[in-house]
N, CA, C and O atoms as a DFTB+ gen file, in Angstrom:
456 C
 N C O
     1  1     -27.850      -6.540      53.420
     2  2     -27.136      -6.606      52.165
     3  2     -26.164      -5.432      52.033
     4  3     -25.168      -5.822      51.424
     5  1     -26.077      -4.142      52.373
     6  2     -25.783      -3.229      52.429
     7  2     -24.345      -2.966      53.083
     8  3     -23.313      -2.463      52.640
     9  1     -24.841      -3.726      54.799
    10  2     -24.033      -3.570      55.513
    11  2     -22.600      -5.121      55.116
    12  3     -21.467      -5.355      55.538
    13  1     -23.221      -5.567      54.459
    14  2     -22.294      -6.999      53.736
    15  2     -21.345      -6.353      52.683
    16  3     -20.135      -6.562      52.600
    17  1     -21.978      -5.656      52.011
    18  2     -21.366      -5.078      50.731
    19  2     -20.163      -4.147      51.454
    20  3     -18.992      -4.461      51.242
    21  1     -20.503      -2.909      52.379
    22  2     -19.320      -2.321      53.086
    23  2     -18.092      -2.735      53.873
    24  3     -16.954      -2.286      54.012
    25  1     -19.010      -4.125      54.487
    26  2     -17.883      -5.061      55.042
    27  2     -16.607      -5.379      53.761
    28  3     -15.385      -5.351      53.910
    29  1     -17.259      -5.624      52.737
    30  2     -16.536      -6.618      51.782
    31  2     -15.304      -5.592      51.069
    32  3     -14.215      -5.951      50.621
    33  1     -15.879      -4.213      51.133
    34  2     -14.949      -2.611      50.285
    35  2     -13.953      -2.169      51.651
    36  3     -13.124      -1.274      51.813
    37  1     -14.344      -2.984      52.302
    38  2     -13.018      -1.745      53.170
    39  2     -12.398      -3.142      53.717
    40  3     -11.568      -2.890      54.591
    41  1     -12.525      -4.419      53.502
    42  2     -11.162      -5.757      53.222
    43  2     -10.858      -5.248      52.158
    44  3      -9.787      -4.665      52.323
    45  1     -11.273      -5.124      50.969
    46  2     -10.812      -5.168      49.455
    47  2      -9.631      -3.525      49.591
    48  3      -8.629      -3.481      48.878
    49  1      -9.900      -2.565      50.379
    50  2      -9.236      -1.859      50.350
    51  2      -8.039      -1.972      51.432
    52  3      -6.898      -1.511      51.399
    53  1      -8.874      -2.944      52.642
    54  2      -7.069      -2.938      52.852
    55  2      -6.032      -3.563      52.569
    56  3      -4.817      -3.404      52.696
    57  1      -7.193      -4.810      51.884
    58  2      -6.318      -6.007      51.087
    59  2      -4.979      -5.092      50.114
    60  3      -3.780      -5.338      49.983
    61  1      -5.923      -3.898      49.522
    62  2      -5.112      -3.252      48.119
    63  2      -3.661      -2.291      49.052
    64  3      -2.454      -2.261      48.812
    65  1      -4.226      -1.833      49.788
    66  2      -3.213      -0.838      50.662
    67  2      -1.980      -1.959      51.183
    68  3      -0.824      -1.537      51.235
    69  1      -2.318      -3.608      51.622
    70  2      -1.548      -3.927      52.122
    71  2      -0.593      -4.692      50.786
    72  3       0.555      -5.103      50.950
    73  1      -1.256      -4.759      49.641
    74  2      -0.375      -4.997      48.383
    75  2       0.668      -3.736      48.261
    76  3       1.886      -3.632      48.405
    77  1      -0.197      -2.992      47.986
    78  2       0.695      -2.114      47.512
    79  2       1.833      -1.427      48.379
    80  3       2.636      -0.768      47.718
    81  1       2.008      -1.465      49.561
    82  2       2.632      -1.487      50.745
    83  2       3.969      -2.635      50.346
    84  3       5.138      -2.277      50.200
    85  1       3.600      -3.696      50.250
    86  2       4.247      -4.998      49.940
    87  2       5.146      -4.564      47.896
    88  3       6.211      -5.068      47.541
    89  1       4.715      -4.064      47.440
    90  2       5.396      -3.691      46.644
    91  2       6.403      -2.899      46.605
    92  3       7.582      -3.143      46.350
    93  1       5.726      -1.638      46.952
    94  2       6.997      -0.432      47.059
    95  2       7.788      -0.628      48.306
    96  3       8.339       0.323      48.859
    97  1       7.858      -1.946      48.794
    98  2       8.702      -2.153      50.152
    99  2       9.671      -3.530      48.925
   100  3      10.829      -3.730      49.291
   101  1       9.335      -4.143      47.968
   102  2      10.357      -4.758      47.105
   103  2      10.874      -4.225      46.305
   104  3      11.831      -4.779      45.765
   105  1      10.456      -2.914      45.887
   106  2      11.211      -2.228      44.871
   107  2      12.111      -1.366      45.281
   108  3      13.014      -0.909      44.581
   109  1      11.858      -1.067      46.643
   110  2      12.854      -0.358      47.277
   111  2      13.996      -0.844      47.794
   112  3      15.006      -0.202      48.084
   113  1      13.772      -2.195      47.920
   114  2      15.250      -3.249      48.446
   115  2      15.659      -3.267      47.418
   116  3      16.849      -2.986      47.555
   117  1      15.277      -3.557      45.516
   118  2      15.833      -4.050      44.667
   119  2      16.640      -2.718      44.063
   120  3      17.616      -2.987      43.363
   121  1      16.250      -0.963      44.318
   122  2      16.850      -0.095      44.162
   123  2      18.096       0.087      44.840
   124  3      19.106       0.586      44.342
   125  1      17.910      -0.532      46.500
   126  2      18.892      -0.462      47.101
   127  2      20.539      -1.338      46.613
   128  3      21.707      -0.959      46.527
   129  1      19.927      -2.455      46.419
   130  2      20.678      -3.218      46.140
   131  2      20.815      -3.144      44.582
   132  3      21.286      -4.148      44.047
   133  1      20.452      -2.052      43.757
   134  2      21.107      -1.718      41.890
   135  2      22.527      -0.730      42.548
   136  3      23.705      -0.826      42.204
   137  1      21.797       0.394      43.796
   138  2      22.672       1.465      43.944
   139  2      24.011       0.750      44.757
   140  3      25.139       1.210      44.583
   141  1      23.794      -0.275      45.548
   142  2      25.282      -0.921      45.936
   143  2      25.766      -1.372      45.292
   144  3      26.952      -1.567      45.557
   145  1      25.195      -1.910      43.882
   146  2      26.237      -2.628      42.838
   147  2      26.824      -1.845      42.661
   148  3      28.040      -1.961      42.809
   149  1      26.206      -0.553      42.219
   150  2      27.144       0.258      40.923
   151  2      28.309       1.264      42.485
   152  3      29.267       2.022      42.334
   153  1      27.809       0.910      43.455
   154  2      28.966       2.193      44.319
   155  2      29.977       1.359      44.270
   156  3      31.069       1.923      44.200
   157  1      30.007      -0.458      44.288
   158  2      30.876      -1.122      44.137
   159  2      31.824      -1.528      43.314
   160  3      32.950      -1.988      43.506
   161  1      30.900      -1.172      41.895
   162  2      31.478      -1.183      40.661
   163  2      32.179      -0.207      40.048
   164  3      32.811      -0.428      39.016
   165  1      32.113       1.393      40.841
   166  2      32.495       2.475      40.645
   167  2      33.898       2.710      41.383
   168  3      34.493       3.777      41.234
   169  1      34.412       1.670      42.191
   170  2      35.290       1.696      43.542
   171  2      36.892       1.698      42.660
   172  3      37.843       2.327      43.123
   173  1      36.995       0.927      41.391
   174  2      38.415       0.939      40.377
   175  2      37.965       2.237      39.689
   176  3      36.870       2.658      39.316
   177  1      39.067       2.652      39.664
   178  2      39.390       4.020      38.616
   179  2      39.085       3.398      37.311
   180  3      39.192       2.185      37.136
   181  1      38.683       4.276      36.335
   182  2      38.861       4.500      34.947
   183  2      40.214       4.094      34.415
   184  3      41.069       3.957      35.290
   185  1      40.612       3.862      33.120
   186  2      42.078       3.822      32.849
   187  2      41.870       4.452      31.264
   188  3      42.207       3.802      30.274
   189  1      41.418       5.466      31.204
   190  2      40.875       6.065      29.677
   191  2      42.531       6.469      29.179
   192  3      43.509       6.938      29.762
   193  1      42.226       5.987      27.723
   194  2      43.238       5.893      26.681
   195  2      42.673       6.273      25.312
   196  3      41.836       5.632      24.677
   197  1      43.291       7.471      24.943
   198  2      42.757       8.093      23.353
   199  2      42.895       6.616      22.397
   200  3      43.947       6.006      22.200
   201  1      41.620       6.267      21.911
   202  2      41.586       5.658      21.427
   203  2      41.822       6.008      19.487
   204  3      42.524       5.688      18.527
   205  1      40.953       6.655      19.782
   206  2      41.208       7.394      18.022
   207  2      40.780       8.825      18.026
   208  3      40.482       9.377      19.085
   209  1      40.735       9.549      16.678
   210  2      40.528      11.111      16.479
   211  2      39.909      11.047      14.857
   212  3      40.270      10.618      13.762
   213  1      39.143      11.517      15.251
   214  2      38.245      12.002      13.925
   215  2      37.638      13.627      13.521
   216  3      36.776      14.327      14.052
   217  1      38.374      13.798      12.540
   218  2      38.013      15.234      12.079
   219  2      37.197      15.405      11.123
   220  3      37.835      14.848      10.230
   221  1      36.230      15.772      10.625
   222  2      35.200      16.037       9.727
   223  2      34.680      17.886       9.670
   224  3      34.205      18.607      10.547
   225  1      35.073      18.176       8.098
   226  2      34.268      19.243       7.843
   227  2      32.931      19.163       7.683
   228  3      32.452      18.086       7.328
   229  1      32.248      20.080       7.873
   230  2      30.350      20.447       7.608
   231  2      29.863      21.113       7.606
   232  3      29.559      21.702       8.643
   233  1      29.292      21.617       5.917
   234  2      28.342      22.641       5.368
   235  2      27.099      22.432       6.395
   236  3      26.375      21.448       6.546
   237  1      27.099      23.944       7.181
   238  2      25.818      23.547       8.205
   239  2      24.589      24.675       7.556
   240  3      23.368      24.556       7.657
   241  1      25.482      25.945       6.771
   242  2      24.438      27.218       6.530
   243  2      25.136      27.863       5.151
   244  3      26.181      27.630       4.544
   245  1      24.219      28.627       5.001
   246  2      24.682      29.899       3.644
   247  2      24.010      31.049       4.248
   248  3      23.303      30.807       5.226
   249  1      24.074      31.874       3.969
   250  2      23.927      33.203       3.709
   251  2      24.386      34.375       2.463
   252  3      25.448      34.238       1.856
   253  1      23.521      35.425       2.209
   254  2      23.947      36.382       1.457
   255  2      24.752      36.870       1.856
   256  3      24.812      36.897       3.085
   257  1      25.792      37.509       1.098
   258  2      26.892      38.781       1.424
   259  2      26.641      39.630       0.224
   260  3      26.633      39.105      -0.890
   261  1      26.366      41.346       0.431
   262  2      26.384      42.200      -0.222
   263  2      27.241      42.691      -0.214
   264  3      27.803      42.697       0.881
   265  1      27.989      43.478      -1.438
   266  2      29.590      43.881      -1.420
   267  2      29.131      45.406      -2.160
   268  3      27.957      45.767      -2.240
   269  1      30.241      46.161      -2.647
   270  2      30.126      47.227      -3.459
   271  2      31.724      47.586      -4.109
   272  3      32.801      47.879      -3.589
   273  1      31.161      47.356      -5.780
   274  2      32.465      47.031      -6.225
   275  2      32.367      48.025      -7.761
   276  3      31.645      47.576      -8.651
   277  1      33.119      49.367      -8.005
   278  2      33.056      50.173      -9.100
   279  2      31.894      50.683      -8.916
   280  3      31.505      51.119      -9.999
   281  1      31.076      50.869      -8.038
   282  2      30.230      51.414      -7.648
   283  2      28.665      50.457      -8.318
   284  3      27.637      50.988      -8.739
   285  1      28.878      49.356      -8.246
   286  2      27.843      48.745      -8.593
   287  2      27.843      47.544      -7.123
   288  3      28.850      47.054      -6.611
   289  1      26.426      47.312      -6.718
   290  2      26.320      46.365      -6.069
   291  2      26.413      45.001      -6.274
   292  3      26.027      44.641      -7.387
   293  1      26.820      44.117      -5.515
   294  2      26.944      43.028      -5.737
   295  2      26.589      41.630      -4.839
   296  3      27.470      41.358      -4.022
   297  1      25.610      40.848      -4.864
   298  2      25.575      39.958      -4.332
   299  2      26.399      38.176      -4.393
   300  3      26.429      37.681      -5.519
   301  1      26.988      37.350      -3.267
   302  2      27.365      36.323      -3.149
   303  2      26.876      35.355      -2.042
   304  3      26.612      35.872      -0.956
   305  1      26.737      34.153      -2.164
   306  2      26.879      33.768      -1.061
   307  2      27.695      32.832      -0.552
   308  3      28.320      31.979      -1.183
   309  1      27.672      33.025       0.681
   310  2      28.770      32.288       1.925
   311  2      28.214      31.028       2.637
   312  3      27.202      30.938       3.332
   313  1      29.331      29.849       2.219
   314  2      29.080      28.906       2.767
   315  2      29.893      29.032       4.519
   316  3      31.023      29.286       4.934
   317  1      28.554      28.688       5.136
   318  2      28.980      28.156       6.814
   319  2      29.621      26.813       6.686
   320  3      28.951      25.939       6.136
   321  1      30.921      26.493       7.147
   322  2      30.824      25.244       7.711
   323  2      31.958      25.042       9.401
   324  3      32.936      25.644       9.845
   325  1      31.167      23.949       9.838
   326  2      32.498      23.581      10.937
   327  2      32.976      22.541      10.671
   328  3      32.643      21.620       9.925
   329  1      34.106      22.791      11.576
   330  2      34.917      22.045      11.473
   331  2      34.805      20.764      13.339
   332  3      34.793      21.298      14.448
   333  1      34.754      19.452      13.190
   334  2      34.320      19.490      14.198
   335  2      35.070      17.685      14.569
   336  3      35.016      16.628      13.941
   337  1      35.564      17.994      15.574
   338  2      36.949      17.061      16.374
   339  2      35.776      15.858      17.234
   340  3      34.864      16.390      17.868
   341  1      35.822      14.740      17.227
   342  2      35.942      13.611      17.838
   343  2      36.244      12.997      17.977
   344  3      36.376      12.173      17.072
   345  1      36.799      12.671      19.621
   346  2      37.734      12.258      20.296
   347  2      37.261      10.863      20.868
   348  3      36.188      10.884      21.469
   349  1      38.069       9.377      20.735
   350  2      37.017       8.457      21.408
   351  2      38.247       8.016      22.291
   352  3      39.443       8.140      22.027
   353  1      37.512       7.345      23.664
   354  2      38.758       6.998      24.532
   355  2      38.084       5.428      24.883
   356  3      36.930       5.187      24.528
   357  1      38.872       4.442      25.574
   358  2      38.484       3.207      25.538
   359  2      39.189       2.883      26.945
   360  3      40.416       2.964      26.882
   361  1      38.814       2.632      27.848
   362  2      38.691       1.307      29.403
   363  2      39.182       0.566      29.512
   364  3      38.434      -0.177      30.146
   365  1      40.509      -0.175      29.268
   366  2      40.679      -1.470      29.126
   367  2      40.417      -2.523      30.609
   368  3      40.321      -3.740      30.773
   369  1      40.368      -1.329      31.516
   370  2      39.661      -2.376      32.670
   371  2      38.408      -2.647      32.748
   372  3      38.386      -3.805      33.165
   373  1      36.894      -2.146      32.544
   374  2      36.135      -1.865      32.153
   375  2      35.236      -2.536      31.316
   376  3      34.211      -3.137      31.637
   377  1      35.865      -2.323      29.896
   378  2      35.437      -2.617      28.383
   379  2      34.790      -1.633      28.242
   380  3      33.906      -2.059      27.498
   381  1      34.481      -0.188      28.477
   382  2      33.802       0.787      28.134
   383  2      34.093       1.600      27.386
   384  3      35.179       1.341      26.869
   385  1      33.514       2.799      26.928
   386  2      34.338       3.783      25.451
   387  2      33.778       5.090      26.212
   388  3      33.240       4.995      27.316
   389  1      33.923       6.162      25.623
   390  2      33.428       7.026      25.575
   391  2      33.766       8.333      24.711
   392  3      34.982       8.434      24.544
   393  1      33.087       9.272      24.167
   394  2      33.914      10.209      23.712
   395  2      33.569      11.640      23.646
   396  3      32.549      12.025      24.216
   397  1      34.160      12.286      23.142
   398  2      34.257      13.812      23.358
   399  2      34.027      14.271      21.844
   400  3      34.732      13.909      20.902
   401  1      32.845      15.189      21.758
   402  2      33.119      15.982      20.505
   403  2      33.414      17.789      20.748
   404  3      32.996      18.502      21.661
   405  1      34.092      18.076      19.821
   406  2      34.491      19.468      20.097
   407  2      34.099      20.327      18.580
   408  3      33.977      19.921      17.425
   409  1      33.983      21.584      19.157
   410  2      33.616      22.651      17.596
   411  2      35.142      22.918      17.317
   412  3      35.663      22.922      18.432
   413  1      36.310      23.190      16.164
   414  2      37.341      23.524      16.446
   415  2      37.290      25.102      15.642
   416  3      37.908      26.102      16.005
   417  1      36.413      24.990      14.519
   418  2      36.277      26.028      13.699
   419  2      35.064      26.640      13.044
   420  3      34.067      25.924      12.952
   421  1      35.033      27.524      12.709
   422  2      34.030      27.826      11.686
   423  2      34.181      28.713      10.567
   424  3      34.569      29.877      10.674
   425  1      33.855      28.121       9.447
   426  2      34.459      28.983       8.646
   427  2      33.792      29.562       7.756
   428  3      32.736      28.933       7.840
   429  1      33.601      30.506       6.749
   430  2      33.279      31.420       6.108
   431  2      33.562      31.433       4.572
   432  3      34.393      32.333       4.445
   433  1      33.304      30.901       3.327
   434  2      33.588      30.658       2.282
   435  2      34.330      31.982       1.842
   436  3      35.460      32.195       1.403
   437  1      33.291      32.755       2.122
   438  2      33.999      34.355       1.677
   439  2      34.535      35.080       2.662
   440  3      34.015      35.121       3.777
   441  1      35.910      35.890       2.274
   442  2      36.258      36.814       3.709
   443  2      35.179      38.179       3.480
   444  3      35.218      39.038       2.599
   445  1      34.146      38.004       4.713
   446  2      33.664      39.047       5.332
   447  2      33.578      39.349       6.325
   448  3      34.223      38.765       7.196
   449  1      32.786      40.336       6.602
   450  2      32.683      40.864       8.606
   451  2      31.398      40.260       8.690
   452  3      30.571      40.164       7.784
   453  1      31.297      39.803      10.037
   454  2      30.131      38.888      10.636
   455  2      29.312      39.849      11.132
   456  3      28.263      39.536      11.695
């Protein structure tokens, strides 16, 4: 009974070794053949064209500013905001988009030293 049972674990294991063998030998053709699509699909240039521009201000922070004014102290505070550029461009060979955001500014409600 013993020697039946060991017979039966080391088919069942090579049965499993020869699955799994058989797998990562199809997933590796089907990787092969994702990575030749796209080297093929990558072969036309881009044809990127500014599509639009979008500028938006944004309160991101505050902070205190202490001043000294007639000899009395004085507290205010300073709004942070940026200022911040996105750029979208569009493929017309393609159909794809993509875009660019940029910081352009930052600004300081009150003039002080940083």
């Amino acid at each position: 009974m013993m020697n039946g049972l060991m017979k039966m674990r080391k088919r069942m294991m090579a049965m499993s070794l020869l699955y799994a063998f058989f797998v990562t030998m199809q997933l590796t053709e089907s990787e092969a053949a994702v990575m030749d699509k796209d080297i093929q699909g990558t072969a036309v240039e881009h044809n990127w064209v500014e599509y639009s521009t979008d500028i938006k201000e944004m309160e991101v922070d505050t902070h205190d500013i202490t001043y000294w004014k007639n000899l009395m102290r004085y507290t205010r505070t300073c709004t942070i905001s940026h200022v911040i550029r996105t750029v979208v461009y569009y493929c017309d060979i393609h159909d794809h988009t993509k875009s660019e955001t940029f910081l352009d500014d930052v600004i300081h409600s009150e003039k002080h030293s940083h």
